[in-house]
ZAGU-844996 format. One line per 8 residues: their letters; for each residue x, y, z of N, C-alpha, C. Coordinates in Angstrom, 3 decimals. Layout:
A> X:Y:Z:X:Y:Z:X:Y:Z ~ ...
//
This chain:
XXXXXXXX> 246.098:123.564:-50.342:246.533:122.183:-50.265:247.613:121.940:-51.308 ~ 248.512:121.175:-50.940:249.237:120.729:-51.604:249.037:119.795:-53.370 ~ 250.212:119.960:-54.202:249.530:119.306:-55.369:250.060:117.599:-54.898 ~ 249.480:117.256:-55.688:249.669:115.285:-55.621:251.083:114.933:-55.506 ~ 251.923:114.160:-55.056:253.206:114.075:-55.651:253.054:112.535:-55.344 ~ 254.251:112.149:-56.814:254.158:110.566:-57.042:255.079:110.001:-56.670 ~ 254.649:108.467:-56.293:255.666:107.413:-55.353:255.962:106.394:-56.361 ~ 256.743:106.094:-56.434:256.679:104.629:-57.222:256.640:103.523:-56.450
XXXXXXXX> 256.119:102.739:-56.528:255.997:101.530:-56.065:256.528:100.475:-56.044 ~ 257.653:99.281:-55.189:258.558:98.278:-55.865:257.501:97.319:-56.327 ~ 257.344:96.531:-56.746:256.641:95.228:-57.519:255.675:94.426:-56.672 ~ 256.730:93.976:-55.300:256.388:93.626:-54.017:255.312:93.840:-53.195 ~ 254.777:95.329:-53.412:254.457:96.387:-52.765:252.813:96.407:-53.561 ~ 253.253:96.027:-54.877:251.725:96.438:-55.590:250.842:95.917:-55.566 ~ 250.508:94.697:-55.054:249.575:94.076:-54.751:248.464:95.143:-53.575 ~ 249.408:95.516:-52.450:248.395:96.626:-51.468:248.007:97.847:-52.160
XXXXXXXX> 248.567:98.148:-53.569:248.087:99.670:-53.934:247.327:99.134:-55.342 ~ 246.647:98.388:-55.482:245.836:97.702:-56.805:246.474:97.833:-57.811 ~ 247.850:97.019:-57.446:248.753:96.762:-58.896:249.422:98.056:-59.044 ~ 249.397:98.827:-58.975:249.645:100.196:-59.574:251.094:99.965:-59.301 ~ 252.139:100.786:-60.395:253.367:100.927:-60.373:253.351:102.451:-59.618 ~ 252.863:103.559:-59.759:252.996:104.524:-58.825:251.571:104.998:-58.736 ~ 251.831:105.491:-57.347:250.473:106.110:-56.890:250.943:107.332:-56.318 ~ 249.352:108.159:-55.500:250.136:109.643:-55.697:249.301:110.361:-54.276
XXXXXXXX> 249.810:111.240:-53.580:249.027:111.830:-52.456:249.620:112.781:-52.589 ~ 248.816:114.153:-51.913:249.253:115.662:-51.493:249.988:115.950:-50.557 ~ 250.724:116.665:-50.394:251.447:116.805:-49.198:252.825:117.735:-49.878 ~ 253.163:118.513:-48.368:254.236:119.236:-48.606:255.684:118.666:-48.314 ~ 255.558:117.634:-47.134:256.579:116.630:-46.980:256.650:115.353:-47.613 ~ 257.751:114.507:-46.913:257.302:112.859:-47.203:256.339:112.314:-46.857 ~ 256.731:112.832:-45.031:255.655:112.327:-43.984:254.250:112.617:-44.578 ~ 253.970:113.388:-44.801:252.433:114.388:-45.325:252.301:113.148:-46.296
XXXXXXXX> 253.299:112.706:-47.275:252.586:112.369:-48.297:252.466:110.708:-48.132 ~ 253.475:110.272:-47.328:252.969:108.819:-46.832:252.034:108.544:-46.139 ~ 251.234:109.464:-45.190:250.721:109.222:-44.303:249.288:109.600:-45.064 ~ 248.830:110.156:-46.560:248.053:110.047:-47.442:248.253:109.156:-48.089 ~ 249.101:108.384:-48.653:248.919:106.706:-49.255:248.374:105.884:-47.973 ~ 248.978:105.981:-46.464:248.416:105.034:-45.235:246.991:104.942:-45.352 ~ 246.584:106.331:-45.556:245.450:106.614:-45.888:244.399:105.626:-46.556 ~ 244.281:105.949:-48.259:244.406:105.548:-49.148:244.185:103.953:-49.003
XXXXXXXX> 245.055:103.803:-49.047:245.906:102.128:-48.807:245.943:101.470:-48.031 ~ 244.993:101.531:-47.252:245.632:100.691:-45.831:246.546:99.522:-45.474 ~ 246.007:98.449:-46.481:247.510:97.504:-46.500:248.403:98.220:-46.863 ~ 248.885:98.815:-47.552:249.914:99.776:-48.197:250.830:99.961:-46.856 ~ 250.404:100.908:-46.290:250.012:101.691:-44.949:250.439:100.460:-43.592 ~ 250.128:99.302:-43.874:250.422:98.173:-43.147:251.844:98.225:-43.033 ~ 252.394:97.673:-44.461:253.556:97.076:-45.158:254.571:98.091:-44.406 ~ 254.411:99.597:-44.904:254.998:100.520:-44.737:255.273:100.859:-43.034
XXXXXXXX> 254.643:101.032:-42.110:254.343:100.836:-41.383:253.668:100.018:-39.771 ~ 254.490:98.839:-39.704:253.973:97.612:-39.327:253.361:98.268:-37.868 ~ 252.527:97.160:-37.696:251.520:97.344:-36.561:250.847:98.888:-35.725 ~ 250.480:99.767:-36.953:250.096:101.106:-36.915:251.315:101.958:-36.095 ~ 252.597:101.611:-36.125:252.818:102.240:-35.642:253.519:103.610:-36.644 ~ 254.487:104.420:-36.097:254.801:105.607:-36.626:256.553:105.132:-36.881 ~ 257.263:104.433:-37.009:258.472:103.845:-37.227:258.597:103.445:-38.620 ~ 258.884:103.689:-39.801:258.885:102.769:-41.241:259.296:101.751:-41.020
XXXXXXXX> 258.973:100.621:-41.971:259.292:99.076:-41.554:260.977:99.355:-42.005 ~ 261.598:98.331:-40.895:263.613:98.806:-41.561:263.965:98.548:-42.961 ~ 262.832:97.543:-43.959:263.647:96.626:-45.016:262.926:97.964:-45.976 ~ 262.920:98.885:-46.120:262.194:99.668:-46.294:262.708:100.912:-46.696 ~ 263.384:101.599:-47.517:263.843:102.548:-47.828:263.153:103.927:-48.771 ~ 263.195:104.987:-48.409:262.410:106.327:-49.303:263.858:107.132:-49.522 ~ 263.170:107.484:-51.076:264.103:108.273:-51.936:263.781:109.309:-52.453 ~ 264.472:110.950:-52.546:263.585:112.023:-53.563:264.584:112.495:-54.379
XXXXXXXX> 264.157:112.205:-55.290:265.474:113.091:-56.303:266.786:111.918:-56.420 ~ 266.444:110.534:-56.102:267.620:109.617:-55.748:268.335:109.728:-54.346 ~ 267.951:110.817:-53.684:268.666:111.250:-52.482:268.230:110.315:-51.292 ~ 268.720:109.324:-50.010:267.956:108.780:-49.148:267.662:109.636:-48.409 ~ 266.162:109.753:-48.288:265.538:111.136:-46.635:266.173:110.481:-45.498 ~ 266.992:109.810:-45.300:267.864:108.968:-43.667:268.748:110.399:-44.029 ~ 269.280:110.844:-45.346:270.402:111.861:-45.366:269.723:113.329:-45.628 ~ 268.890:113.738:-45.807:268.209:114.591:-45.803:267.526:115.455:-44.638
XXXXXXXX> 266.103:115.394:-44.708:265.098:115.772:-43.708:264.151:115.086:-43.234 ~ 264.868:113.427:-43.399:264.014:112.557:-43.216:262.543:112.226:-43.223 ~ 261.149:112.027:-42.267:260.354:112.287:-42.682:259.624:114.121:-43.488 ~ 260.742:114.848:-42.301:260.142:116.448:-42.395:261.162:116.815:-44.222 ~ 261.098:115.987:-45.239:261.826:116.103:-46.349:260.654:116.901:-47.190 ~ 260.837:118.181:-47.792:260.579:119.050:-48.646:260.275:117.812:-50.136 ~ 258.898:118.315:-50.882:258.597:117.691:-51.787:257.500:118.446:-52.397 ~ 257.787:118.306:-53.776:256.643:119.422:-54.537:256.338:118.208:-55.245
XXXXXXXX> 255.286:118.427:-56.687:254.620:117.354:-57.695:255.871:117.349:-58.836 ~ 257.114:117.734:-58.740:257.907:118.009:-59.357:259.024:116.824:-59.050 ~ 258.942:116.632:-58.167:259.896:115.275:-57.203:259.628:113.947:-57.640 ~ 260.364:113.329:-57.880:260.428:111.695:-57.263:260.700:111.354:-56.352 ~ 259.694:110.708:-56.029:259.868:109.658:-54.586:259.603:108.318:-54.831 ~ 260.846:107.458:-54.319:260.913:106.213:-54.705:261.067:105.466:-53.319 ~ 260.016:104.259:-53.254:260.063:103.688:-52.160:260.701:102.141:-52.641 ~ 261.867:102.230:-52.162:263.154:100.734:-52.222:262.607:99.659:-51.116
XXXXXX> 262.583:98.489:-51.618:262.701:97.923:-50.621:264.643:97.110:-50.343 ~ 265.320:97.032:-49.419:266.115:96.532:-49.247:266.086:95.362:-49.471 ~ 267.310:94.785:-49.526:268.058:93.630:-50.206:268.545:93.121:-48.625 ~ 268.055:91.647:-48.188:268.595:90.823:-47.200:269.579:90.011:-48.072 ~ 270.808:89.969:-47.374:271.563:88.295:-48.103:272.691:88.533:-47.066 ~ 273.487:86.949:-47.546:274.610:87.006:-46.910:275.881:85.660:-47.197
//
C-alpha cells in the first residue's frame, strides 16, 4: 500500500474535514488519493465531488508540486508522501 500523502485544505473546505488545514490518504495517484479523503470525509467528498458523481466540482482546482493535474496526468497524476497536493478553490468575479 501506498504511504499517506498530504492535501492541504482551502479554509472554505475545513469545516467538512474537522477544521483541519491538511489531511492525508494513501494512494499512488490523485484519483487514489481523493477518492480516500471521499472516503474519510464524506462531506469533504460532497464539496469535491457534487452529487456522488465522478466529475470534480469546476470552482475547484488540484495542484502537485504547484503544477495543475488539468496539465499533467490529471486524475491518473503520479504522487508519492513526498508531494504536495494543493486543493484551490477558484476565484468567481467580474
Amino acid at each position: 500500500m501506498s504511504a499517506p500523502v498530504s492535501v492541504t485544505v482551502p479554509a472554505a473546505l475545513r469545516p467538512q474535514v474537522e477544521g483541519q488545514e491538511t489531511v492525508s490518504a494513501p494512494g499512488a495517484t490523485v484519483g487514489e488519493v481523493l477518492c480516500g479523503l471521499r472516503e474519510q470525509y464524506p462531506a469533504f467528498g460532497e464539496k469535491l465531488f457534487p452529487n456522488g458523481g465522478e466529475q470534480i466540482n469546476r470552482s475547484i482546482n488540484i495542484y502537485v508540486n504547484e503544477e495543475d493535474i488539468r496539465f499533467l496526468d490529471n486524475f491518473g497524476t503520479p504522487v508519492t508522501d513526498k508531494d504536495q497536493v494543493d486543493i484551490i478553490l477558484a476565484i468567481a468575479g467580474g
